[in-house]
C-alpha positions, 0 to 999 in steps of 0.5 A: 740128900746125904752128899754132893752127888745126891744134890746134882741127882736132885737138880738133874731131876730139874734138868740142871746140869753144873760143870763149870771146872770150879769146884767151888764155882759149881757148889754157889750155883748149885745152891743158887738153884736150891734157892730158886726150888725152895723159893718156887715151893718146890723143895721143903725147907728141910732138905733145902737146909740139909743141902745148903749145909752140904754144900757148906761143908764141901766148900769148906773141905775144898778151900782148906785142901787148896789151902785157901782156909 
């Protein structure tokens, strides 16, 4: 996983969809789900860390171009 878009293909894979209007709302319950694969021993902890930090850095990038940071 290398972006956004490559977690949401991943999680589509589970038949997870999130679209919510919240950007930011969209990436919490996208690493809520993360979570529960990684926990289900579904996702290796390795791409689960890649993932969360991706998320991180998206959330980071949108708070600070709403001004929110």
């Amino acid at each position: 996983m290398e972006n956004v878009y490559d977690i949401r293909q991943y999680l589509k894979k589970f038949g997870t969809i999130i679209y919510t209007k919240d950007p930011i709302g969209d990436l919490h319950l996208m690493a809520e789900d993360l979570q529960e694969l990684y926990k289900a021993g579904i996702l290796p902890i390795r791409d689960y860390q890649v993932a969360r930090h991706i998320l991180r850095i998206e959330e980071t990038r949108i708070k600070r171009q709403r001004g929110d940071f």
